[in-house]
N, C-alpha and C positions, 0 to 999 in steps of 0.2 A: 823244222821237221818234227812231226808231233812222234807218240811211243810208237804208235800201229806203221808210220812211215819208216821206221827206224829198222823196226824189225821186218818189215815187210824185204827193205833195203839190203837187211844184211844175209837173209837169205836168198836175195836174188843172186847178191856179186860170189857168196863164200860157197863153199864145199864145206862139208865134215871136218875134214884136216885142217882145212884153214879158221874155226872154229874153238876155242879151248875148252867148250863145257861136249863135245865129244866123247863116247864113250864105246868099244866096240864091246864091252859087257858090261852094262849097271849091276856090279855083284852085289852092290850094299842093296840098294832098292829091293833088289830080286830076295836077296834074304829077309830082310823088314816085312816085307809082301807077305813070304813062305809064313816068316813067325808067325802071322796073324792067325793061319788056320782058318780060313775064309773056304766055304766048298767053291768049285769053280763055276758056277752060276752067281758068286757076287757079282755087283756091280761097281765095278772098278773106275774110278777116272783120273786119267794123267794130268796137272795141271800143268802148262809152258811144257808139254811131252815135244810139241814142233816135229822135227825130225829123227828125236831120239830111240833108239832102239829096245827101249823097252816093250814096246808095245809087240815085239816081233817076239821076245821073248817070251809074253802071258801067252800068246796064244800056242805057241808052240807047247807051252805046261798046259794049255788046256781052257784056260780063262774063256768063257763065252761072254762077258757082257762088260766089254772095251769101250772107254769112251776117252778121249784126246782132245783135249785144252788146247788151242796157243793161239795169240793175239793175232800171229802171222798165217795168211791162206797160204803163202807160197811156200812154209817150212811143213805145215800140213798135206799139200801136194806133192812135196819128195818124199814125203811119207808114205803115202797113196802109193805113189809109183814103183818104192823098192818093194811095197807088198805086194803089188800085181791082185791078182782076185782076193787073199787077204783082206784088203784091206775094205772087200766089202762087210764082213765080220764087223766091225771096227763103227763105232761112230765120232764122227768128227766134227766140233765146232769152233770156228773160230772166232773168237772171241776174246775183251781185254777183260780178264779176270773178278777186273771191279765193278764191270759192267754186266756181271754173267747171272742171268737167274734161272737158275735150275728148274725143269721141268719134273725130276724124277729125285728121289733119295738113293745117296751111296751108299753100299758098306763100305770103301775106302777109297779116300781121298788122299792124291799118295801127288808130291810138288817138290822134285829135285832143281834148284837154282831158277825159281819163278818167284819166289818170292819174298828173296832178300831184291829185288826192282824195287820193290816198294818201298820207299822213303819216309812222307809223309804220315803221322800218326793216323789222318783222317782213313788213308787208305790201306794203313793195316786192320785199319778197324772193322772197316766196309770188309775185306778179306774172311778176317775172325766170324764176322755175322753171317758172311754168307755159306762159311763150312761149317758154320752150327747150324745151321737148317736145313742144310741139307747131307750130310755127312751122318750115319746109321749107328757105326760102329769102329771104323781104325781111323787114323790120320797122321800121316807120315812127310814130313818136310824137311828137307835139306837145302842147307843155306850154308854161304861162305861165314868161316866162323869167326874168334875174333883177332886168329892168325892169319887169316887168307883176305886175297884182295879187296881192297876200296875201291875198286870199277870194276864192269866187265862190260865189255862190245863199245866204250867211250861213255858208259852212266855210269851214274853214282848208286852204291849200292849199300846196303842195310846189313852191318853182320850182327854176328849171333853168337852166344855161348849156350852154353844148356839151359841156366837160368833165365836169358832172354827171351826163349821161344816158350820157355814154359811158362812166365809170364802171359806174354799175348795171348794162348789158350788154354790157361787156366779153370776161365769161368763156364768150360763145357768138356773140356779134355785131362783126362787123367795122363801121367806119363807113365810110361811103361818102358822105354828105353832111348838112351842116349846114347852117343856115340861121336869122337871126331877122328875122321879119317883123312888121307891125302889122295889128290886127283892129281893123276899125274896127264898134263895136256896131253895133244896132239903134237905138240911143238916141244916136247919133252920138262914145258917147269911144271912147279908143282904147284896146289891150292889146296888151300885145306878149307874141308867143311865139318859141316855142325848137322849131325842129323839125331831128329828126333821122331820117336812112334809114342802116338798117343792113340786111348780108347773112348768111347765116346760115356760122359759119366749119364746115367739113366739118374 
């Protein structure tokens, strides 16, 4: 089963609850977001957003120009659905991350638990180059850190301290804030991640 079957798989069989990166209010995002001071005509895109409720929550602040990442059509279709007309607002691609070549420039590129997936140096690389070409102004990522788990959904996953994300986008992002916090599942344990907002250096 390649990545796109995997996940295509685990949104078919799961629900939200049965899920651990669940969230019924992304408060850190939402704040990192706010900080930025972006008017609400940026261009915003979720990466691995799936069925995450984020997106429910920009638009509700106001956000008009929504755009939703995930490798899986069928976690971006429960997305679709709990927005009802929503989600016509909303642009949606699905697509594997390392494979995605942006038509437009963001001011924020914002990726809660998309992209510690990535393992391989090649493909954090390909990652890095593709949010410095197309990324304006903020960039916001949150990864499991280097207290929180070594899998999620049955992969192997990438963690992270502050120093290690700030490495990877060093050579186009300045940091402006770190942060680690705990996720408490659906299923009541905990995870702890590693988030990080960076600016994009001119």
């Amino acid at each position: 089963m390649n990545t796109k079957e995997h996940w295509e798989s685990v949104y078919e069989k799961k629900s939200p609850d049965q899920v651990s990166w669940t969230q019924e209010m992304p408060e850190i995002s939402l704040r990192l977001i706010q900080e930025c001071h972006l008017p609400k005509t940026a261009k915003i895109i979720d990466i691995g957003g799936g069925d995450s409720k984020l997106v429910d929550f920009l638009l509700e602040e106001g956000y008009e120009n929504i755009t939703v990442l995930d490798i899986s059509a069928k976690a971006l279709e429960k997305a679709k659905k709990r927005l009802g007309k929503k989600a016509d607002n909303v642009q949606w691609i699905a697509s594997d991350i390392t494979s995605f070549e942006p038509k437009v420039t963001y001011d924020l590129w914002h990726d809660r638990a998309a992209f510690h997936f990535l393992t391989s140096k090649e493909k954090i690389r390909i990652y890095a180059t593709i949010a410095n070409k197309c990324v304006a102004e903020r960039l916001i990522i949150g990864t499991f850190s280097l207290q929180g788990p070594t899998k999620c959904s049955g992969l192997e996953i990438s963690q992270y301290d502050e120093n290690g994300l700030v490495k990877v986008f060093q050579s186009h992002f300045e940091k402006i804030n770190c942060l680690t916090i705990d996720h408490i599942t659906p299923f009541k344990t905990t995870q702890n991640f590693q988030f990080c907002s960076f600016k994009k250096l001119k």
